[in-house]
N, C-alpha and C positions, 0 to 999 in steps of 0.2 A: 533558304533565303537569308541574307547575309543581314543581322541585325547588329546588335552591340559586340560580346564578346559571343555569341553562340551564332550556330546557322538551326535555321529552323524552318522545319519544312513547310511549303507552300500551303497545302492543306492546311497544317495545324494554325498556320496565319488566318486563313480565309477561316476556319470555325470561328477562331476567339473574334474577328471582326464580326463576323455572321449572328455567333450569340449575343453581341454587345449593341448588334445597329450600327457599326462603324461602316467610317470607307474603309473601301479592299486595299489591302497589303502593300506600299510603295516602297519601291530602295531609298526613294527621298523622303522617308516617314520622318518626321518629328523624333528623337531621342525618347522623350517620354512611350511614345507610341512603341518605337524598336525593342524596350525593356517591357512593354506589356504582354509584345510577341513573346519573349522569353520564358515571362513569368506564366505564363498562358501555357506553354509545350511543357514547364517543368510539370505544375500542376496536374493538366491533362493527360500525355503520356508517361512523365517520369523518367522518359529520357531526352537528353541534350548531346549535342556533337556543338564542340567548340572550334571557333574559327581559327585560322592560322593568326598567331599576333599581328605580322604586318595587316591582316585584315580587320583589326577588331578597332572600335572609338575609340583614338586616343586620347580625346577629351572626358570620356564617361568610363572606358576601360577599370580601372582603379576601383572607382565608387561601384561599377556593378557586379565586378568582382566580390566587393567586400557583402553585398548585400545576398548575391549567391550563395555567400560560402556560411553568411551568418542564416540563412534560409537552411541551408545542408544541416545545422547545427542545433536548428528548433528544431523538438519533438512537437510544437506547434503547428510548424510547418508540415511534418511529417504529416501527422494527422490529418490537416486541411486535404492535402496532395490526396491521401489514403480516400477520401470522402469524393472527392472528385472525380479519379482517375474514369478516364473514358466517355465523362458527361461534361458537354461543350458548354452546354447551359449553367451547368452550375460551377465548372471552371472559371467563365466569363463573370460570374457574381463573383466568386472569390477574388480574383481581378481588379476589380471595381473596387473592391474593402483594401486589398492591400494598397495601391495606389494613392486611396483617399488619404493614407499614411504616409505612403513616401515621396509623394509628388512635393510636398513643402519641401521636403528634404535631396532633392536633383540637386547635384551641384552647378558651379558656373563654370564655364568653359574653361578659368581660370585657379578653381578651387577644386583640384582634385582630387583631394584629402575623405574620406566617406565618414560622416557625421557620428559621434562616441558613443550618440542614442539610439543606433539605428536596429541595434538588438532587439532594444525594448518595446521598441515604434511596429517592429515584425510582428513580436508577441501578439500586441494589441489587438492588431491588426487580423491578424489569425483567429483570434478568440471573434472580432466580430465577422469576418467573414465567415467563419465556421455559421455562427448563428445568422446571418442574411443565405445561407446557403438551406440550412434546415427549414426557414420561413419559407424560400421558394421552391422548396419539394413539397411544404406542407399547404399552401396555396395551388400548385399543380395538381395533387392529390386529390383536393376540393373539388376541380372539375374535372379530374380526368380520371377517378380512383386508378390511381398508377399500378401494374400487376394486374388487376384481377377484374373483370367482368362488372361495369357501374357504368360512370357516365364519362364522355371525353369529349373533349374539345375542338372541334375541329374551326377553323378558320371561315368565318364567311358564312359558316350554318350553324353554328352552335354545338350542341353537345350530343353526345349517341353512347354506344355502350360501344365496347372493343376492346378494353384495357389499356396496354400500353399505347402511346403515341411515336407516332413518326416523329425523329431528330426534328426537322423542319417545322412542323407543329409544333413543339415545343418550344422553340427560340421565339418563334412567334408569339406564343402564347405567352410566353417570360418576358418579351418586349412591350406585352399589353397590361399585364400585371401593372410593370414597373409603373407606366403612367396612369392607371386607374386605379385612383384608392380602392373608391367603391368597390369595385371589382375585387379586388385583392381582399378587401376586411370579408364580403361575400365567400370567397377559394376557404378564408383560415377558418371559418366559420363552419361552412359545410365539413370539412374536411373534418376538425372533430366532432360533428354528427353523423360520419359516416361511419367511425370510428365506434360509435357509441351506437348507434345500429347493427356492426358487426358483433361488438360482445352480447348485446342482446340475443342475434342471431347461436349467439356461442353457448347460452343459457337455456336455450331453446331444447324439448326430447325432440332427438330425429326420429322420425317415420322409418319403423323397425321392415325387418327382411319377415313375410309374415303371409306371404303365398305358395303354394305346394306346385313346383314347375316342374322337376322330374329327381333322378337318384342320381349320387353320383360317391365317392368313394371320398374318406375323410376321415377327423378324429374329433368331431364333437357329439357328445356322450347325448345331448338333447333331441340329436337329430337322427339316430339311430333306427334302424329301419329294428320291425318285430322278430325277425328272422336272428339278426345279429344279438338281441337282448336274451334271447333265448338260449345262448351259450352260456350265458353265464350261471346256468342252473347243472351243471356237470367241469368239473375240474379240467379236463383235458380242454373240453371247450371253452374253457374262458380263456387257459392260456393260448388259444390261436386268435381269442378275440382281443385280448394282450396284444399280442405280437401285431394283429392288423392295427389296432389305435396307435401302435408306435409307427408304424411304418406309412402310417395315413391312408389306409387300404381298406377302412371298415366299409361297408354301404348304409349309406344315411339320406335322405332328403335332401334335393335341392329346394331353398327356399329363396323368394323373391323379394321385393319393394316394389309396391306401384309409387311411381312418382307422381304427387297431386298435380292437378291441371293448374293453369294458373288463375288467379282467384279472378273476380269480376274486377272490371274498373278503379281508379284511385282516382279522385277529382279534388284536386287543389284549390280551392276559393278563397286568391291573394288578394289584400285589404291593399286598393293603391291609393286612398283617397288622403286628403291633404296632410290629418296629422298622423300619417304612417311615413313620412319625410324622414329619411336621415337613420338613426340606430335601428327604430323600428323596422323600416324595410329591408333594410341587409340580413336582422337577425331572418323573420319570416322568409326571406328570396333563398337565405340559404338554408330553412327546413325544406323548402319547396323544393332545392335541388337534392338535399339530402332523403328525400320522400320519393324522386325520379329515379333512383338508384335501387331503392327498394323493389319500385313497381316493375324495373329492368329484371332484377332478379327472380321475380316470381312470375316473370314475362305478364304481366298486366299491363291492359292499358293505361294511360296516364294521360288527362289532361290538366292542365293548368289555365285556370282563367283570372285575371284580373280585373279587378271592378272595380268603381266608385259608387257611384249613381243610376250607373249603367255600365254594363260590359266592355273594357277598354281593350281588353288582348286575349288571346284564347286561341289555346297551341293544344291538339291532339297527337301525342307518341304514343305507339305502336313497338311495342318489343324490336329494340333494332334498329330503331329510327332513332334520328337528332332531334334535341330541342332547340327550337328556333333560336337565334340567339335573340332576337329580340326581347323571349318573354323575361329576359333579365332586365332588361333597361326601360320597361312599362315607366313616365312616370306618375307620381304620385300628387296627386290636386283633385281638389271636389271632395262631396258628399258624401256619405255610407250607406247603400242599401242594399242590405242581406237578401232580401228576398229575391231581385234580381239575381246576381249570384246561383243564389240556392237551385232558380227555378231552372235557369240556364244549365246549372251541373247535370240534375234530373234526366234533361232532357238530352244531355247526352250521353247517360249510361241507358237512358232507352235505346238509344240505338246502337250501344254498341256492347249490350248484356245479356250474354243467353239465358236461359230460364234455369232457374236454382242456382245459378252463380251470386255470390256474396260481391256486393259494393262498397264503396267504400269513398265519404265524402270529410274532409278536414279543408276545415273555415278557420283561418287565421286573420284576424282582425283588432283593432284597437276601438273601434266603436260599437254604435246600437243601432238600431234603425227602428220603424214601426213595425211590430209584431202583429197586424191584424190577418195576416196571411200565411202566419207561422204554422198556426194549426192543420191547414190545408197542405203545404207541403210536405210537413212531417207524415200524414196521413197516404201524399203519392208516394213518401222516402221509406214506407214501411212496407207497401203492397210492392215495391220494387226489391225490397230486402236489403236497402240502402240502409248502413250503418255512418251517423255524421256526426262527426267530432270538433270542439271547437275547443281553439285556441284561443283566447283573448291576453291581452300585452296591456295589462296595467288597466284592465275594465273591472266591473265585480262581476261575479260569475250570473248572478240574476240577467243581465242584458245577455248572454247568450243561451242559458235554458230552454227559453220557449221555441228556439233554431235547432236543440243539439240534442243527442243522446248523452253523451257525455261531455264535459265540459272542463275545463284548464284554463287556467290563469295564471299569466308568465308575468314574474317583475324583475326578474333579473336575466336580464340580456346575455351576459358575458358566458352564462351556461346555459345547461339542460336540465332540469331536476329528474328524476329517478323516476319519478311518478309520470311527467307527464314524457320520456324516455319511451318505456313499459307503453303507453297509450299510443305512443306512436310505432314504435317497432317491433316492442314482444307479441305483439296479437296476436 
């Protein structure tokens, strides 16, 4: 597709439009737009086919040359390209940064001369598309644990486990970012809780190989069957039991791992009521996704309910299922009463907890409510084998005691502390 000085193939038009929310690709595109095409294919693919000269703007020729060749010549650029290649989405962000730089700098149909700063204006530019590019993997991330087995995003229904996402979910989802803050401070938020979940996970003893399944031939001296140890009480016989440990031919134990079932329920009781508005509820919405991820992994079920005064939203996943997208955008107005909440979670790991399985309840809230029915619950949360943890955002920990087995108080938002990390994921 015949743009400024390069041709560039129809696809790679239709991505960078597609990641950006543009209109689709015209011969009558706007100049700025034709060099976006450009800067989009170099990024993207890494390769360009240049046009015949009679084909190329002879009004913009000169200056996009010069910006080409000064692009060839950053290791800035290099890099940016290197971080992109193949990902439409984040090509298209790089796009947008470099642009926001060179668009002042277009010349006039009459000024074809390419501006003396236009080196430096690249640099810049690179440095922050670089960094708008690492933000929108680290926000996708949040809801989609990108690679590996968590929660993702799907369009229309909310989030489910799968890993990677589809190209087209992704743009999508990168177009929705863009215009929702909330949403977005939520993505960067989770994203390093998930983070901080996984090293926990990394801190963790695994569940050793530790059942007798049958023999089988090998070289670990622990697992040696009696027959084999018994050579080594005569000379000749040890050097054949030699020779089989080098050659991994000894007979020894096969040993197994049972993989634990998945634990009972995890029931989330989100604080929506008025003054959880604003920093509070982003942080909370995003331990509550970072908590979804968990229960994906250990195939648990997960519900999340959100409360005031009364029950506002209340979403059940099932290993493998989406979470509604609604339970993200609950809003937040009214009263605080825990005990609603409480009584509501109860009631649904009765019905969805087999007998001897462990539960598991985390209350994140910024208030108190009346404790005369605290006692009573805690009393159904034990005969259930319900384990419930409470979060509080800037309460004293007395207002959650008489609710909680254990209790946490958060006053800085911006992270996670160690302690209450440990509380939520090493368990």
């Amino acid at each position: 597709m015949k743009r400024i000085i390069f041709d560039v193939p129809r696809w790679h038009a239709y991505l960078h439009r597609d990641a950006r929310g543009l209109e689709i690709a015209k011969e009558r595109d706007a100049p700025a737009r034709k060099f976006e095409d450009e800067l989009f294919d170099r990024i993207y693919s890494g390769e360009t086919e240049s046009l015949p000269e009679s084909q190329q703007d002879k009004n913009l020729r000169e200056w996009a040359t010069a910006v080409h060749v000064a692009c060839e010549q950053l290791p800035a650029f290099a890099r940016l390209a290197s971080e992109c290649r193949g990902d439409s989405v984040a090509a298209g962000a790089a796009v947008e940064e470099l642009m926001a730089e060179l668009q002042p700098q277009l010349p006039q149909e009459q000024d074809r001369r390419p501006p003396e700063t236009i080196r430096r204006g690249i640099t810049r530019a690179c440095e922050r598309a670089s960094a708008a590019v690492d933000e929108l993997r680290e926000t996708i991330e949040g809801l989609t644990g990108t690679g590996m087995t968590g929660t993702a995003w799907r369009p229309g229904t909310g989030t489910a486990t799968g890993g990677q996402l589809p190209a087209g979910s992704i743009r999508a989802l990168a177009a929705r970012l863009r215009s929702d803050a909330r949403l977005r401070q939520i993505a960067l938020l989770a994203g390093r809780f998930k983070r901080i979940a996984a090293a926990k996970r990394r801190q963790k003893v695994k569940h050793g190989a530790d059942e007798l399944a049958d023999i089988e031939l090998g070289a670990d001296l622990g697992r040696l069957l009696p027959s084999e140890l018994v050579k080594l009480a005569t000379r000749p016989h040890r050097a054949l039991l030699l020779k089989d440990l080098l050659e991994r031919k000894a007979m020894q134990y096969q040993l197994i791992g049972n993989e634990p079932l998945g634990k009972g329920p995890l029931v989330v009781l989100l604080d929506k009521s008025g003054s959880m508005e604003g920093p509070r509820d982003i942080w909370a919405t995003a331990v509550a996704l970072a908590l979804l991820e968990e229960a994906q992994r250990a195939r648990r079920v997960y519900a999340l309910i959100g409360f005031d005064y009364h029950v506002k939203h209340e979403a059940v996943v099932r290993p493998g299922e989406p979470l509604p997208e609604e339970a993200l955008f609950t809003a937040c107005a009214g009263g605080t009463e825990i005990a609603v909440a409480l009584a509501r979670g109860l009631e649904l790991i009765r019905g969805n907890s087999g007998p001897l399985k462990k539960a598991d309840i985390v209350l994140i809230t910024d208030g108190g409510s009346d404790t005369s029915s605290a006692a009573r619950l805690r009393d159904d949360a034990a005969a259930l084998r319900v384990t419930i943890l409470g979060f509080g955002i800037g309460v004293e920990r007395e207002w959650l005691t008489p609710w909680c087995d254990t209790v946490q108080v958060v006053h800085d938002l911006a992270k996670l502390s160690d302690t209450s990390a440990d509380s939520l994921f090493a368990a």
